[in-house]
Structures are given as C-alpha cells and as structure tokens.
C-alpha positions in Angstrom: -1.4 29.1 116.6 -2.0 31.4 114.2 0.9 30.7 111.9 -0.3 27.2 111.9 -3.8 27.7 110.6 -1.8 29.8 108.2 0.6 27.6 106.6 -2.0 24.8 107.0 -4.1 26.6 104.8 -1.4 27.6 102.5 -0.5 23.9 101.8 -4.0 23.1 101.9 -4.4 25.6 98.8 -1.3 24.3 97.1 -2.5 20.5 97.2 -5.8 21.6 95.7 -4.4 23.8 93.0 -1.7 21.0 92.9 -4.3 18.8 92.4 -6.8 21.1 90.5 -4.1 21.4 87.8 -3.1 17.8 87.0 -6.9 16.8 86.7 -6.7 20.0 83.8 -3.7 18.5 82.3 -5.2 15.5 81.8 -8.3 16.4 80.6 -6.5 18.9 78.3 -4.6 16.1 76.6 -7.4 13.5 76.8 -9.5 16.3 74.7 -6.8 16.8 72.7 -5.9 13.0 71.4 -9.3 10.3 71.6 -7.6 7.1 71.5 -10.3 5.7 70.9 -10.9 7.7 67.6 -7.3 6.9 66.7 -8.3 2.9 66.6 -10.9 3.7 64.2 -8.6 5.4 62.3 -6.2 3.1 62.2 -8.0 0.4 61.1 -9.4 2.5 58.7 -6.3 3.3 57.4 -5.4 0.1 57.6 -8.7 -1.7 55.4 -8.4 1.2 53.0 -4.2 0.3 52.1 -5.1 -3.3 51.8 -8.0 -2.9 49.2 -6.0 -0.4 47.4 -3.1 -3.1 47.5 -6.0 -5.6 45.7 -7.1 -3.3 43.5 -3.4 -2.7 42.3 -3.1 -6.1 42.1 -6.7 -7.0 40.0 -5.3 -4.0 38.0 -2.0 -5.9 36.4 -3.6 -9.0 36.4 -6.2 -7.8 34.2 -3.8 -5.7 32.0 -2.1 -8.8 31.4 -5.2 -10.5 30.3 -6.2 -7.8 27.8 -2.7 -7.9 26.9 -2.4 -11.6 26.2 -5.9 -11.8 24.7 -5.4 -9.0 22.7 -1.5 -11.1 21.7 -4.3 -14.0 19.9 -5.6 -11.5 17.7 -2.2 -10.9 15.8 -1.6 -11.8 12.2 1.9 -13.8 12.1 4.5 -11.9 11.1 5.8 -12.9 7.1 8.4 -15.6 8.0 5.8 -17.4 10.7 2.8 -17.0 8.1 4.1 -19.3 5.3 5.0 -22.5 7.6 1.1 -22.0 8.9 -0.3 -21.4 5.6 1.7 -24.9 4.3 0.3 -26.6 6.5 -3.2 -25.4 6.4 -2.8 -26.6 2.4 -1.8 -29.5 2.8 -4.3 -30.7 5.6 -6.9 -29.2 3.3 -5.5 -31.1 0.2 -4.5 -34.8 2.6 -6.6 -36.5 0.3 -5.4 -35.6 -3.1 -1.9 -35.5 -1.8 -1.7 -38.6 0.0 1.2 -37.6 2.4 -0.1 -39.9 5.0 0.4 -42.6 4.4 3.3 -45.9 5.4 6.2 -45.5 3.4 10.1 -46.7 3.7 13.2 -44.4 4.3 14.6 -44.1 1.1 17.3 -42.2 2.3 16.6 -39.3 -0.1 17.4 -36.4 2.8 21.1 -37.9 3.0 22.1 -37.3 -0.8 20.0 -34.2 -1.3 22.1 -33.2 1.8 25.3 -34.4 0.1 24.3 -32.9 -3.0 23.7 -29.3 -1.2 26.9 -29.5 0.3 29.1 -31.2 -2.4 27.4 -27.2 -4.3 28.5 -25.6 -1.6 24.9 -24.9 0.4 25.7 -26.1 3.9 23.3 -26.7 7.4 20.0 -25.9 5.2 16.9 -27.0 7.2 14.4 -28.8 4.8 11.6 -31.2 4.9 10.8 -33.6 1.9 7.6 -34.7 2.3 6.7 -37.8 -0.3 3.3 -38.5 -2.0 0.9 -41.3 -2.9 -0.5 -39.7 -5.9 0.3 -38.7 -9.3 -1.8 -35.4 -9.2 1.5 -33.4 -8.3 5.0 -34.4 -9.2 7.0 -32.6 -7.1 7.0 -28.5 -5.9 8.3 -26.3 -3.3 6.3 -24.6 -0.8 6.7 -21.0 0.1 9.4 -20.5 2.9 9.7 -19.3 5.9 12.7 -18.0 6.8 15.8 -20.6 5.8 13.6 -23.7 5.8 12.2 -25.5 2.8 9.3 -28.2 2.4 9.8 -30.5 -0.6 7.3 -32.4 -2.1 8.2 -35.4 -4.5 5.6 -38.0 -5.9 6.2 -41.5 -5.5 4.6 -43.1 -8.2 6.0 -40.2 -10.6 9.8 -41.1 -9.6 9.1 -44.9 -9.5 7.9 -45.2 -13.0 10.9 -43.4 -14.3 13.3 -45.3 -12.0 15.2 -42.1 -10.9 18.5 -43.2 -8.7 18.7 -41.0 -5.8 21.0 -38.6 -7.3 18.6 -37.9 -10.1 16.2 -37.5 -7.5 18.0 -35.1 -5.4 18.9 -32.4 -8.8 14.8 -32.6 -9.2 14.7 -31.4 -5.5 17.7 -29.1 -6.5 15.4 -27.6 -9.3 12.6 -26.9 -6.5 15.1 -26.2 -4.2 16.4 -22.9 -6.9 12.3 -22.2 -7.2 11.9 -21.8 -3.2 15.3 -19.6 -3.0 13.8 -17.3 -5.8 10.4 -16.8 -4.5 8.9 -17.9 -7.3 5.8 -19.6 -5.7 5.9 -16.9 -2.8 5.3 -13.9 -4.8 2.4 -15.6 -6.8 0.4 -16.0 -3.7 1.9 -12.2 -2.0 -0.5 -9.5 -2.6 -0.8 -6.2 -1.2 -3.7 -7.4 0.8 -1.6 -10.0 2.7 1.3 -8.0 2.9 -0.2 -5.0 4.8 -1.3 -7.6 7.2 1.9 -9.1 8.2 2.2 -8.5 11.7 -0.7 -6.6 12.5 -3.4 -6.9 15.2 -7.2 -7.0 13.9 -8.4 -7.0 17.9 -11.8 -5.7 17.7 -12.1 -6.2 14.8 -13.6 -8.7 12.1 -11.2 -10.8 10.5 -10.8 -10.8 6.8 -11.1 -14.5 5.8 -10.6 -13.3 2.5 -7.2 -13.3 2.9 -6.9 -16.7 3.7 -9.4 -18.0 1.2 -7.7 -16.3 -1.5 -3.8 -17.7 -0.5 -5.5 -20.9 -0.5 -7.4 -20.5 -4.5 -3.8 -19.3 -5.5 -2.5 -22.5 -3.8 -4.4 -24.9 -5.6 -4.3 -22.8 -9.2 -0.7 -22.8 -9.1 -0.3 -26.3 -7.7 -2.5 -28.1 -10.0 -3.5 -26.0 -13.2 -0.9 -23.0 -13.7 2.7 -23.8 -12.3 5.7 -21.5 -13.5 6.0 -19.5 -16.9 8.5 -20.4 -19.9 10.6 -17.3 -18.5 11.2 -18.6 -14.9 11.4 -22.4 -16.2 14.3 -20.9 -18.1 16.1 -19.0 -15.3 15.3 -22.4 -12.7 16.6 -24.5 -14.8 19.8 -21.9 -16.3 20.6 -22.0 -12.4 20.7 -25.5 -12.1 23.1 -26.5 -15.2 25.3 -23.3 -14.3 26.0 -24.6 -10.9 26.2 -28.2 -12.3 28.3 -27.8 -15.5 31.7 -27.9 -13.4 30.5 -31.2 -12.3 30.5 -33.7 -15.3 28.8 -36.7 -13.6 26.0 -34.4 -12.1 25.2 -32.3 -15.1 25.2 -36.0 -17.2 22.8 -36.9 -14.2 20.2 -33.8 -15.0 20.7 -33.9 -18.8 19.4 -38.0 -18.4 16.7 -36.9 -16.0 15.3 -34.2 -18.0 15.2 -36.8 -20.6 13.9 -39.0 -18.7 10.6 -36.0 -17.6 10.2 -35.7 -21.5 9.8 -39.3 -22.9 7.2 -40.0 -19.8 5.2 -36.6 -20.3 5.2 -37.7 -24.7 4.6 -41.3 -23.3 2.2 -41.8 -20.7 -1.3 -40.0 -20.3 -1.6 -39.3 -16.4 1.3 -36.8 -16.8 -0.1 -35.0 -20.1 -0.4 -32.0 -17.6 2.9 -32.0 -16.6 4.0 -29.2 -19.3 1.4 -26.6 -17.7 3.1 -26.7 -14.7 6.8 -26.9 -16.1 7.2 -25.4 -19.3 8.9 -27.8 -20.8 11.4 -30.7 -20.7 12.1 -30.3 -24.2 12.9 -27.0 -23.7 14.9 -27.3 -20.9 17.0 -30.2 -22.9 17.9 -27.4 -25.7 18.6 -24.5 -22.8 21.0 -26.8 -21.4 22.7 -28.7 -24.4 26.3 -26.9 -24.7 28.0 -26.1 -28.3 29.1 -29.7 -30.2 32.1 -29.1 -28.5 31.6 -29.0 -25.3 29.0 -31.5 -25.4 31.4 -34.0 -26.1 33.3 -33.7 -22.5 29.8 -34.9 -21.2 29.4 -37.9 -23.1 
C-alpha cells in the first residue's frame, strides 16, 4: 500500500512538472515572438516599400520632365538653325515676296535637275520657291546641311523671256553662291556662333540674336547683295564648269546679256547692280580671247 501511494505520487509529480514545463515553454516562446507585433510590422514594412516604390517612380517621371522641358530651351544646332531662320524670313517678308500665291508648274525643278546632273552634281535636295514681285530677282538662302532654297522672280524672268535652261544657269549662279557660303557668313557672327547648340534654360533669351540675323537678312537681300570680288569668283565658277559645254556657256553668255540690257533698260531693276555687281562685268570676265570666242558663236 505503501509503494502505491508512492509511485502514485511520483507520477503525480511527473504530470505536474510534465505539465508545469510545457505551460513554460509556451509562454517562453509566446514572450519571445508577439505575432501580433509581427502583423504590424509587416504591414508596416509593407506600406513603407510601396511608397518608396511611388516615390522612385514620381522621381523618373519628374526627371524626365525637367529633362524634356529643359530639351525646349536649346538653341538648334548650326545645320537645324538656318532652315528655321529661312523660314522665319520669309514669313516675316510674305508680303513683299509674294511666295503665296496660285502659280503653274513650270517644270523648272526638272531641268535645273538635269542641268545639275548633266555638271555632274547628283541627288541634291533643293527647293525653288517663285515670287510675285519684282523687289528680289532671285537669291539663295543660307543652307542647312545639303539642302538649298531658291528663290526666282516671276515677273523678272517673264519680261526677259528666259527659256528654262537660261533659267536653271541663273539658279546655277545661286546655286555656286549657297555652296560657298557667301550669304551664310554675312549673317554668322561670333555671337550666333557660340550659341549653336547651347541651352539658355534659366536663363533670358538673347532676342538680339535673332533680331540682328533678321536686319542682316533684309540689308543683304534688298540694299547690299554680294561684292565685285565674289560676283567675280560666282560667276568664274559658273563659265569654268560651263565652257566644256558650248550650248550652255552660249546659253549664260545670252542671259547675262539679257540681265544687262533690262537693268540699262527698264527702271524697276535700276537696283539690280547693288546686289550683283555687275552684268557688264560679268560679260567681260567671261568673254574668252578672239579665238576662242569664235567656237561659241
């Protein structure tokens, strides 16, 4: 009976202590990790990755805004700047010019193509524009790059009934001008040239610049043209490249003719010399020795 109460009590013990120690266990690792604290966390963790994620993402899209905003404050680069500038002067100058207006195809961009090519100057891009006015007879705008704008007067190649030929050598000449620079460098100052390609973003603009290209524009256009010393080298260029030629060197010898008796002749061209220094002149620059001006004829 004895033994009983014994080993009753010793497994009595044992189930309490068994008992007595899974109850600390528990509590020991309950104290240790709060699952409920780890929710919070979580979440926390969890909001926190997901604004950071937006605030990455505001980040770029805002750098790219800056960067394309700051993109609209650049100053073209050289060969872009002279198409805008073109056409910025001749917008400005619609109503003298009188581009706009209804006019036929007179075909004049086939034969001063096959005149370019039969010189050997293939796949050049150009543009002749024509105008209603008598103001300007024909010039070459600044280029940009390989293409060329062409201006020719209607009225001025009417009253001098120029075929198409003797039209296209007169776009030849301007065509030699534009190659050279000649109009280019006249407008090209330091100024402008420090400005090619740079970024004035927070900063004023220098309208200066522009207002300036534009007084050189209309000065050169209408008042001062080209000097007897790059008339001579334009027009030296031409009748070299021609001379091989005997029909088209005929062809610019009768339309330089032609320029001279209508600038002697007729009033609304009395200008015509301050701008191109001078059909007579060119006439002697060109005529060859007696003899080889009689392989022309």
């Amino acid at each position: 009976m004895k033994y009983i109460i014994l080993i009753s009590c010793i497994l009595f013990t044992a189930v309490v202590l068994a008992e007595k120690e899974f109850k600390t266990q528990e509590e020991k690792e309950a104290s240790l990790v709060n699952f409920d604290s780890i929710k919070e966390l979580l979440k926390k963790d969890l909001l926190e990755h997901e604004v950071k994620k937006k605030k990455d993402k505001i980040k770029v899209i805002q750098k790219k805004k800056t960067e394309k905003k700051v993109q609209r404050y650049k100053f073209p680069e050289e060969n872009d700047f002279w198409p805008i500038l073109n056409e910025y002067w001749l917008v400005k100058n619609a109503r003298i010019l009188k581009w706009d207006f209804n006019k036929p195809d007179y075909g004049l961009a086939s034969a001063f193509t096959l005149l370019l090519e039969t010189l050997g100057f293939y796949e050049i891009k150009f543009k002749i524009l024509l105008l209603d006015t008598a103001k300007v007879t024909h010039m070459a705008l600044p280029t940009g790059g390989d293409a060329y704008v062409l201006m020719v007067s209607v009225p001025f190649i009417r009253i001098m009934d120029l075929t198409k030929l003797e039209i296209s050598i007169l776009l030849l000449e301007d065509f030699f001008r534009a190659k050279s620079e000649l109009f280019k460098n006249k407008i090209k100052d330091k100024a402008l040239s420090d400005n090619f390609g740079s970024n004035f973003f927070g900063k004023k603009f220098d309208r200066k610049l522009l207002d300036d290209a534009m007084t050189k524009y209309d000065d050169l256009v209408y008042k001062k043209g080209f000097t007897f010393q790059e008339q001579f080298e334009v027009t030296r260029m031409v009748s070299d490249i021609l001379k091989n030629n005997s029909k088209l060197w005929s062809a610019y010898n009768g339309l330089l003719k032609k320029i001279d008796h209508l600038v002697k002749s007729n009033l609304l061209y009395k200008d015509y010399n301050k701008i191109y220094p001078s059909p007579e002149m060119q006439i002697k620059w060109i005529t060859p020795a007696e003899d080889e001006l009689n392989k022309y004829n």
